[in-house]
N, CA, C and O atoms as a CHARMM CRD file, in Angstrom:
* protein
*
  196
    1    1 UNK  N    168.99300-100.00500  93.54000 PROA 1      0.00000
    2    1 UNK  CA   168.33900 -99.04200  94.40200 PROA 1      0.00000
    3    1 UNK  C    167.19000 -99.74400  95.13500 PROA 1      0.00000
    4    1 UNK  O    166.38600-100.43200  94.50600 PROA 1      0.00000
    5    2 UNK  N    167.08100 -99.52200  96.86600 PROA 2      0.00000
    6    2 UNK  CA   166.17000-100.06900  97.43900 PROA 2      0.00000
    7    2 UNK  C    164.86100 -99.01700  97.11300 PROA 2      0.00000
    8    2 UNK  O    165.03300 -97.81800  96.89100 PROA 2      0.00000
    9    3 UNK  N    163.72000 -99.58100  97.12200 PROA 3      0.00000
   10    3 UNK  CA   162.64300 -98.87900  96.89000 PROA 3      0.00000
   11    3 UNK  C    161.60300 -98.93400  98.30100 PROA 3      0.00000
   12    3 UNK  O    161.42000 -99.94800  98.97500 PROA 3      0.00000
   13    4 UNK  N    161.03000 -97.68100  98.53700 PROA 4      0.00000
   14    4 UNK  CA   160.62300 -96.97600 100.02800 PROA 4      0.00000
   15    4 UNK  C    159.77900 -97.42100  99.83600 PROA 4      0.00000
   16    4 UNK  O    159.40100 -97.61000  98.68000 PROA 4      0.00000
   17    5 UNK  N    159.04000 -97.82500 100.98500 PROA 5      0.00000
   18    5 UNK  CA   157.66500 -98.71400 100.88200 PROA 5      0.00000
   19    5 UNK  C    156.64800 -98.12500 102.08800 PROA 5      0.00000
   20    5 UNK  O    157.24800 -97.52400 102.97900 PROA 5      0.00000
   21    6 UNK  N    155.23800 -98.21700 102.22700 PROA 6      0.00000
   22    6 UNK  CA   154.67500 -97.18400 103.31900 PROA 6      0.00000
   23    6 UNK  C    154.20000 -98.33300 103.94100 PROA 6      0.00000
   24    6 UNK  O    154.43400 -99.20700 103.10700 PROA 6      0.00000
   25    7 UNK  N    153.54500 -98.99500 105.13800 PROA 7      0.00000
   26    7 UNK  CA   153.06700 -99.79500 105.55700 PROA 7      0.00000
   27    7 UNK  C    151.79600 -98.36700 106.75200 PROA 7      0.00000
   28    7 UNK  O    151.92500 -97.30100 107.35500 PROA 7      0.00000
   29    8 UNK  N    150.77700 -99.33900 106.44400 PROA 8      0.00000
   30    8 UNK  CA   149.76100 -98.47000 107.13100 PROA 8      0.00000
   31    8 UNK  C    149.51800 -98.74300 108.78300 PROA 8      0.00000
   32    8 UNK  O    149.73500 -99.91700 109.08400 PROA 8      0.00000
   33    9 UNK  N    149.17700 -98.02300 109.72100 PROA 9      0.00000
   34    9 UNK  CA   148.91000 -98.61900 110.82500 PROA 9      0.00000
   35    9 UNK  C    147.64200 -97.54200 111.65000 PROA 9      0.00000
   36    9 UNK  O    147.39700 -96.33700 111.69700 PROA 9      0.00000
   37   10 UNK  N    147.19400 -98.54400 112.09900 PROA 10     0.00000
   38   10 UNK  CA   146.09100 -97.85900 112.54500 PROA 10     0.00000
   39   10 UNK  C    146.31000 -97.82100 114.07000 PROA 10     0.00000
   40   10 UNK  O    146.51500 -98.86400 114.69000 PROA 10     0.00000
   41   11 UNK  N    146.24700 -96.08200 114.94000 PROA 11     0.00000
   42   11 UNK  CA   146.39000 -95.96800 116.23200 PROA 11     0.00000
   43   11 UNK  C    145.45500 -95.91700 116.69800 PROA 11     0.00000
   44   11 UNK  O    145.44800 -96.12900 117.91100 PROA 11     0.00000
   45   12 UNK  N    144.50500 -95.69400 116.19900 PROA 12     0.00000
   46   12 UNK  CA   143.18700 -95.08700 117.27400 PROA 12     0.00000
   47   12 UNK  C    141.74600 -95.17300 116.39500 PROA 12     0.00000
   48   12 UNK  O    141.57200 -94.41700 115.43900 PROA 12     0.00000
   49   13 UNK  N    140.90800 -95.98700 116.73200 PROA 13     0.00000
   50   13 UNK  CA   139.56300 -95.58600 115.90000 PROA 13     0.00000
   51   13 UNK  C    138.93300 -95.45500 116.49300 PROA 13     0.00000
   52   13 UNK  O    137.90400 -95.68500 115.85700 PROA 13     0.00000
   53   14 UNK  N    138.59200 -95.13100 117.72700 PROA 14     0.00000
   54   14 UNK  CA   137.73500 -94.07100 118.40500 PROA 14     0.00000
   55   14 UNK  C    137.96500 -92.58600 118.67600 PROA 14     0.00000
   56   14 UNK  O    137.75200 -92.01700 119.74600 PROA 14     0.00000
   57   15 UNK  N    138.41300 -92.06200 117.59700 PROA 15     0.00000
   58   15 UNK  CA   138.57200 -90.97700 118.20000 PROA 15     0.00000
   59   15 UNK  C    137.53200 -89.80500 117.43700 PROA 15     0.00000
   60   15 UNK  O    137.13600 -90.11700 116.31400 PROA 15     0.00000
   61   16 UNK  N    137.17500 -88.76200 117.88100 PROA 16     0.00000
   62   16 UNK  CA   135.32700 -87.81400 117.98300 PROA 16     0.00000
   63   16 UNK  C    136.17000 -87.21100 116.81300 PROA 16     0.00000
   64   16 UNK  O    137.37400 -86.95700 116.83600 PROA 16     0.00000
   65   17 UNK  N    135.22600 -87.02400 115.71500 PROA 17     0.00000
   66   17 UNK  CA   135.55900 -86.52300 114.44200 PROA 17     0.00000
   67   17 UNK  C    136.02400 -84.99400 114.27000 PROA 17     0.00000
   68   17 UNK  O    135.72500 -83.97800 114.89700 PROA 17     0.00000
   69   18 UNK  N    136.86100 -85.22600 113.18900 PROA 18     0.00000
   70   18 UNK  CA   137.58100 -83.66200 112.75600 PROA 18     0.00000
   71   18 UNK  C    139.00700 -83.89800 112.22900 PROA 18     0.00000
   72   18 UNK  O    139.68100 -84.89000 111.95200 PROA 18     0.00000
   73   19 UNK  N    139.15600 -82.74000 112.21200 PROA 19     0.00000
   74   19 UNK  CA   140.34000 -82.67000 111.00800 PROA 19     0.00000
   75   19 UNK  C    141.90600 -82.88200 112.08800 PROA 19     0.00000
   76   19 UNK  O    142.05100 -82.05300 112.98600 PROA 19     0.00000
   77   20 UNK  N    142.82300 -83.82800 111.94700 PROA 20     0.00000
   78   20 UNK  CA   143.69000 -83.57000 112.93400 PROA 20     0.00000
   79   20 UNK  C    145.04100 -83.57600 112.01400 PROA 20     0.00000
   80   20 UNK  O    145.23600 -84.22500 110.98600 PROA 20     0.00000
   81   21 UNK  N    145.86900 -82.71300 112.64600 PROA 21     0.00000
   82   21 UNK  CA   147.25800 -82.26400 111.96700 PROA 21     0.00000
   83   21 UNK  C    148.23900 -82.56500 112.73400 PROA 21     0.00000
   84   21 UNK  O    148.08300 -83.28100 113.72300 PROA 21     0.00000
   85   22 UNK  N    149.39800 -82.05600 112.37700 PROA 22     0.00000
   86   22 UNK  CA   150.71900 -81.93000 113.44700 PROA 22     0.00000
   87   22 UNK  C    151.09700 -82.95000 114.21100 PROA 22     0.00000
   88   22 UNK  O    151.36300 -82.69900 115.38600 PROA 22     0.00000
   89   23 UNK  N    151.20100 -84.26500 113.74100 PROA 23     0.00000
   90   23 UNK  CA   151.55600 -85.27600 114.47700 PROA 23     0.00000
   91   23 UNK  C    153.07900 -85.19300 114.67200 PROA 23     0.00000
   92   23 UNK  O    153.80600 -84.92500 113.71500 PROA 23     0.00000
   93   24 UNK  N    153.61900 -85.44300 116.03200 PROA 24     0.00000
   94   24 UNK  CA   154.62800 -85.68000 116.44600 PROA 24     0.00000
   95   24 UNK  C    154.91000 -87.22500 117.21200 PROA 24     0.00000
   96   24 UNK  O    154.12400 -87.87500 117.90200 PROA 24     0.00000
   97   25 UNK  N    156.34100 -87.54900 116.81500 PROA 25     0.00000
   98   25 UNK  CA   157.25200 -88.55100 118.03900 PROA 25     0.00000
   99   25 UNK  C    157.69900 -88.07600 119.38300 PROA 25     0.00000
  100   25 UNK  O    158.18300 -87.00400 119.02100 PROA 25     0.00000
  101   26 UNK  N    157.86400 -88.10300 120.52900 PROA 26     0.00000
  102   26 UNK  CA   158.17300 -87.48900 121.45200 PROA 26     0.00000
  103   26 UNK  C    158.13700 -88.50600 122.74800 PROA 26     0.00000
  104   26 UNK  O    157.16700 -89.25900 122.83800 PROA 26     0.00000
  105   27 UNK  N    158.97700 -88.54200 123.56900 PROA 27     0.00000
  106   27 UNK  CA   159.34100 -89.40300 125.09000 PROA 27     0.00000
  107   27 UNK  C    158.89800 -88.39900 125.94400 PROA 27     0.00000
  108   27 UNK  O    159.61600 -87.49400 126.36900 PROA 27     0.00000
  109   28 UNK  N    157.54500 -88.57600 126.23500 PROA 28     0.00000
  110   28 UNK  CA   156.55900 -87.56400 127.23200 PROA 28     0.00000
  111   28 UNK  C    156.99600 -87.61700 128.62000 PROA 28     0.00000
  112   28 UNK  O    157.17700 -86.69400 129.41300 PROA 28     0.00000
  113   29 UNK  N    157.19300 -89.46500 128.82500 PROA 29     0.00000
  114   29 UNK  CA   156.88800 -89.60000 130.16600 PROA 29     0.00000
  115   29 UNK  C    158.73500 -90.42300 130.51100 PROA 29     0.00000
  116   29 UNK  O    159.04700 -91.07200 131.50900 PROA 29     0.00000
  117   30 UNK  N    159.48100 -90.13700 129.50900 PROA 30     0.00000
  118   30 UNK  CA   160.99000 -90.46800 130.10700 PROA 30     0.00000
  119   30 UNK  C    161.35500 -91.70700 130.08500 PROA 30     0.00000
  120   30 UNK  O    162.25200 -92.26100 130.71900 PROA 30     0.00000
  121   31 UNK  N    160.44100 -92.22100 129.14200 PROA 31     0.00000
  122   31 UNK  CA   160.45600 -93.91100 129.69500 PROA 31     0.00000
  123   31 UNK  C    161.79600 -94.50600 128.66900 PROA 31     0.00000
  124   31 UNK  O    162.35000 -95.54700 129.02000 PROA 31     0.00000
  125   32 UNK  N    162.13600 -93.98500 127.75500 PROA 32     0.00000
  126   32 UNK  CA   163.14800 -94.42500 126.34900 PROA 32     0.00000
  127   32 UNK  C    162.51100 -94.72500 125.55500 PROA 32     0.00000
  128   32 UNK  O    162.89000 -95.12700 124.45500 PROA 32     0.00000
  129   33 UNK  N    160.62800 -94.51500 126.18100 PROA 33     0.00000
  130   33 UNK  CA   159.81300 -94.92700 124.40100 PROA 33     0.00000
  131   33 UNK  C    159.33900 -93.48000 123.62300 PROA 33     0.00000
  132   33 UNK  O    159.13300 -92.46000 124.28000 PROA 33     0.00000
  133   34 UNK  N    159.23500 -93.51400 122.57200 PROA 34     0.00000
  134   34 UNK  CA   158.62700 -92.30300 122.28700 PROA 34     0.00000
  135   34 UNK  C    156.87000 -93.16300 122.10400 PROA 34     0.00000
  136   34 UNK  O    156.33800 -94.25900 121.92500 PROA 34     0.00000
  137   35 UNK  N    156.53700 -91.48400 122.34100 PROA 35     0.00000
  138   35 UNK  CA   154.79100 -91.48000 122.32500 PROA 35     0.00000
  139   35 UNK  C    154.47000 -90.49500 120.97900 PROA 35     0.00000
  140   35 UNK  O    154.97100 -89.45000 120.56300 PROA 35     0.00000
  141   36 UNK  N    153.19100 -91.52200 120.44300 PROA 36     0.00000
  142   36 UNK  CA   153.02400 -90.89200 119.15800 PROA 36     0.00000
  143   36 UNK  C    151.78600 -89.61200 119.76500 PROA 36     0.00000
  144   36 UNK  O    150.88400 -89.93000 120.54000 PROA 36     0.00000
  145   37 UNK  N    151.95100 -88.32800 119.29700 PROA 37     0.00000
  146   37 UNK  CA   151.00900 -87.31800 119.77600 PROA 37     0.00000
  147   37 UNK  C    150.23700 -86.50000 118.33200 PROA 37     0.00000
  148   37 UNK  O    150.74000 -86.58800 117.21200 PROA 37     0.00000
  149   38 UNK  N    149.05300 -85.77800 118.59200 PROA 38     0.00000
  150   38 UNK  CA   149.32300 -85.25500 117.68300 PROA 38     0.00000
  151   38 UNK  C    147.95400 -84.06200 117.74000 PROA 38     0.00000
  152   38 UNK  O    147.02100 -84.46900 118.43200 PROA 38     0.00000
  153   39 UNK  N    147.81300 -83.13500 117.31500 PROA 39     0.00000
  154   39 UNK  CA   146.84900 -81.70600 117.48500 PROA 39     0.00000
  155   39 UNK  C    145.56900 -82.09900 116.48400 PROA 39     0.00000
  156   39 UNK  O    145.61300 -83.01000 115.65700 PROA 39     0.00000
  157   40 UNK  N    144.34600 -81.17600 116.74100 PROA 40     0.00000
  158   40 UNK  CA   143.36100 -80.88300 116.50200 PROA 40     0.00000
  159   40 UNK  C    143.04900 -79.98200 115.64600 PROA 40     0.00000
  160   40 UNK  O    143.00800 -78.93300 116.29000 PROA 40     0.00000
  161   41 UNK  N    142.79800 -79.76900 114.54600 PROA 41     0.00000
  162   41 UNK  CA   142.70800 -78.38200 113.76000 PROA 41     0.00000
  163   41 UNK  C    141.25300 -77.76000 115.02500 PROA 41     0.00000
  164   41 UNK  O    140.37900 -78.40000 115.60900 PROA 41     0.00000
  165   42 UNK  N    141.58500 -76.30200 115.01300 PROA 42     0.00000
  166   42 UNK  CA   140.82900 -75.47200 115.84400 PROA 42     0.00000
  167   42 UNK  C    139.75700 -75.67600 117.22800 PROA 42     0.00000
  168   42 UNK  O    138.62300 -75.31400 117.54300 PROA 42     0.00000
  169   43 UNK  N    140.97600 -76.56100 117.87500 PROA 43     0.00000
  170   43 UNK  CA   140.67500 -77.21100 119.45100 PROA 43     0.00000
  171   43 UNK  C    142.18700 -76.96500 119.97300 PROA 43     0.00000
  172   43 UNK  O    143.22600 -76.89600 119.31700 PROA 43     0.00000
  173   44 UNK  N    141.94400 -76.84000 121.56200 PROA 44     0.00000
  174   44 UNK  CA   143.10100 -77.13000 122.58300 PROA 44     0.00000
  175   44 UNK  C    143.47000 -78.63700 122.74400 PROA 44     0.00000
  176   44 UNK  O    144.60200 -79.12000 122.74800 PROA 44     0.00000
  177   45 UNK  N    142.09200 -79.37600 122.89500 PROA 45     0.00000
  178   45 UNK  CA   142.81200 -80.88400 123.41000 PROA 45     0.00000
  179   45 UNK  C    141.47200 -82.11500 122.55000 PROA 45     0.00000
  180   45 UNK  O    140.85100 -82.00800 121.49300 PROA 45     0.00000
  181   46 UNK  N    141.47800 -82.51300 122.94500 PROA 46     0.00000
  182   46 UNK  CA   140.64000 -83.71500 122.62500 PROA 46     0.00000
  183   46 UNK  C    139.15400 -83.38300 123.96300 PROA 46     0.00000
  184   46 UNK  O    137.97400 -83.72500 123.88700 PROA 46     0.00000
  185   47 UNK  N    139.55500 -82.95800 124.57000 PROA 47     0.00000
  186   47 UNK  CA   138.13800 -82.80200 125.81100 PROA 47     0.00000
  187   47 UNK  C    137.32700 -81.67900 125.73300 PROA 47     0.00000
  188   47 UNK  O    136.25000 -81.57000 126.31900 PROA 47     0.00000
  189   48 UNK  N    137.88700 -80.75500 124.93900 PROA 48     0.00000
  190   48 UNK  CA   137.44100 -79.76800 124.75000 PROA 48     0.00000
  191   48 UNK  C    135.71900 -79.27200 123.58400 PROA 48     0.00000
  192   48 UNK  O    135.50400 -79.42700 122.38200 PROA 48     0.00000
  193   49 UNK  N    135.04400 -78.80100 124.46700 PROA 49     0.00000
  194   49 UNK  CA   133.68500 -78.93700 123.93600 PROA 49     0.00000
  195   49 UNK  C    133.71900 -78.32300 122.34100 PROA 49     0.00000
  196   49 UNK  O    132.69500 -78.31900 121.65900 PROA 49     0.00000
């Protein structure tokens, strides 16, 4: 039996503190890549005051 292994990666370390959830894979812009996305617990976007 092969055994599952996690490797860590870091996307972003600037990003303004808080709790963030709901990460998705998704091809936003059509290109054949997917874009890693992902939500804000109790915000619309990242710009949002």
């Amino acid at each position: 039996m092969t055994k599952f292994r996690f490797k860590h990666h870091i996307i972003d370390q600037d990003l303004p503190e808080g709790n963030y959830a709901q990460t998705a894979l998704a091809d936003l812009d059509n290109d054949g890549r997917l874009e890693f996305i992902m939500g804000q617990q109790y915000r619309t976007s990242l710009d949002s005051p």
